[in-house]
C-alpha positions, -999 to +999 in steps of 0.1 A: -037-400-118-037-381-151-061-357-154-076-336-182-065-305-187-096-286-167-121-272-192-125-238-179-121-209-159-130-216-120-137-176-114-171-175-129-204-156-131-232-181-120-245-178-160-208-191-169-208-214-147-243-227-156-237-230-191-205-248-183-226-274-165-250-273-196-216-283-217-201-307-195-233-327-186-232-341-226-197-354-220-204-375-192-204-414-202-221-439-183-206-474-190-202-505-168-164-505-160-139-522-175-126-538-148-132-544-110-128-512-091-107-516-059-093-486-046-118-462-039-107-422-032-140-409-009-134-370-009-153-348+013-149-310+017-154-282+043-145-247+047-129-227+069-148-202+097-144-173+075-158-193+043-120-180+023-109-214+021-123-249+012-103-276+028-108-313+008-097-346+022-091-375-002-089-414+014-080-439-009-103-470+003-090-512-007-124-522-013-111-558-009-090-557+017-113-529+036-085-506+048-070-471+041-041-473+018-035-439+018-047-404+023-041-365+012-055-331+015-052-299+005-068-262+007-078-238-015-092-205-019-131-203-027-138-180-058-181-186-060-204-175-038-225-200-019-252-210-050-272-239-049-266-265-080-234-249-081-213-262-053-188-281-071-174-246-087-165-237-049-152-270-037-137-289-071-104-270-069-100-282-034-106-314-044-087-315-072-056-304-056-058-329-032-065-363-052-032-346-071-015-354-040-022-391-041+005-419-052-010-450-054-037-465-077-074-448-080-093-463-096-128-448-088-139-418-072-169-412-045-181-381-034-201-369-007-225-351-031-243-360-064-236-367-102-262-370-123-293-364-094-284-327-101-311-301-118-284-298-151-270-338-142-240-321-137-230-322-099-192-328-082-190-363-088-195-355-127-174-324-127-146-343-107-151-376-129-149-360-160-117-341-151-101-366-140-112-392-166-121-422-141-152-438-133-170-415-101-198-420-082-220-391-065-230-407-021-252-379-010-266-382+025-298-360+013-316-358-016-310-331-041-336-334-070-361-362-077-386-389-058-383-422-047-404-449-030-388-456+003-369-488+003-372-516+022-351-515+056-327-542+049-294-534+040-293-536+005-325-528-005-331-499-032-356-476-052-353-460-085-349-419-076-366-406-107-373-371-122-406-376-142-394-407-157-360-406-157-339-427-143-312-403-118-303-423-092-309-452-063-318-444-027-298-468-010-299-486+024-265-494+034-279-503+067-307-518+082-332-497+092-311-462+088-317-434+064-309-443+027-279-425+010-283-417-028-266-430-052-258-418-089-235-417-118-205-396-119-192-405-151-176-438-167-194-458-146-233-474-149-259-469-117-256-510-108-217-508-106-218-474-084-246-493-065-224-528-061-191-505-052-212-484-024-229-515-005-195-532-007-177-503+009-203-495+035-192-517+066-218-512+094-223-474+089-249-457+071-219-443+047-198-458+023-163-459+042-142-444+014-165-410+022-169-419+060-132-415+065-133-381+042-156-374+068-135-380+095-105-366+081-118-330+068-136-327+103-102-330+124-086-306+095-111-281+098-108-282+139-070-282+138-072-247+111-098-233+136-066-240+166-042-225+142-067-193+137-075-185+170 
């Protein structure tokens, strides 16, 4: 993966920060995709007991053959203070660090948070998307910002999430009758393709399996650094 050189400084004041969100959230492009997108790196994150460290786990998903090709992970000291809205400051250099580690193709990113469903449009899967210049999508099991009608319970179905009337994001049922996930732009991507890529990789769970297997993976790091603590 060849990634932008990162636009600034990760030790910031929230103000910095927020303005850097401000900034970024122009760049973001949303764009149906060039091509198919097939492997799929889920990331998901967790910190440590002492909240010093953020562990991230990256799973590279074959949408098409619906497998793990490959995995990495990495940790990383945490220089913000828990703030709401600004949660990918504290967990993107994790992240980072650990879709460095992969080998093999990405071609799209998924997060277990939110792109542009974020009070500046601006959350992880933008921040992460835009560094690493590759289409990302933002798989949040709750609902940041926004309202929605509730979907119909057939896998599948769909409702706009809007903030007055714009247009942020889907809630998504990846599985009949359980809780919809939400869906929305990272960057270089459009809502329909992030909404085609996210049923496709949900296989009878409520999450998308490229962020399920994140999931799975940060849990049994975060258990095994507890071991190692203690």
């Amino acid at each position: 993966m060849k990634f932008k050189p990162t636009p600034h400084r990760w030790s910031l004041t929230p103000r910095q920060a927020i303005a850097v969100q401000k900034k970024l959230a122009d760049k973001i492009v949303v764009r149906k995709p060039t091509k198919r997108l097939r492997f799929i790196a889920g990331i998901d994150l967790a910190f440590t007991e002492s909240l010093t460290h953020c562990i991230a786990a990256a799973v590279v998903w074959d949408r098409d053959a619906k497998c793990i090709v490959e995995s990495a992970h990495a940790k990383r000291v945490v220089r913000m203070p828990y703030i709401p809205g600004l949660l990918s400051f504290r967990e993107a250099p994790a992240a980072l660090a650990a879709l460095r580690k992969i080998r093999g193709p990405v071609e799209a990113i998924m997060c277990d948070g939110h792109g542009i469903a974020h009070p500046r449009r601006f959350g992880i899967a933008c921040h992460l998307g835009y560094i690493c210049n590759i289409p990302a999508i933002g798989c949040g099991k709750s609902r940041l910002i926004g309202k929605h009608a509730e979907p119909a319970t057939r896998r599948g179905s769909s409702r706009i999430l809007k903030v007055g009337t714009e247009q942020v994001g889907l809630a998504l049922r990846t599985r009949d009758n359980v809780k919809p996930v939400y869906i929305s732009v990272g960057h270089l991507i459009d809502l329909e393709a992030a909404r085609k890529v996210s049923l496709d990789c949900a296989c009878g769970y409520r999450l998308p399996e490229p962020t399920r297997q994140a999931d799975i993976l940060v849990a049994k790091l975060t258990s095994e650094d507890a071991d190692d603590t203690n």
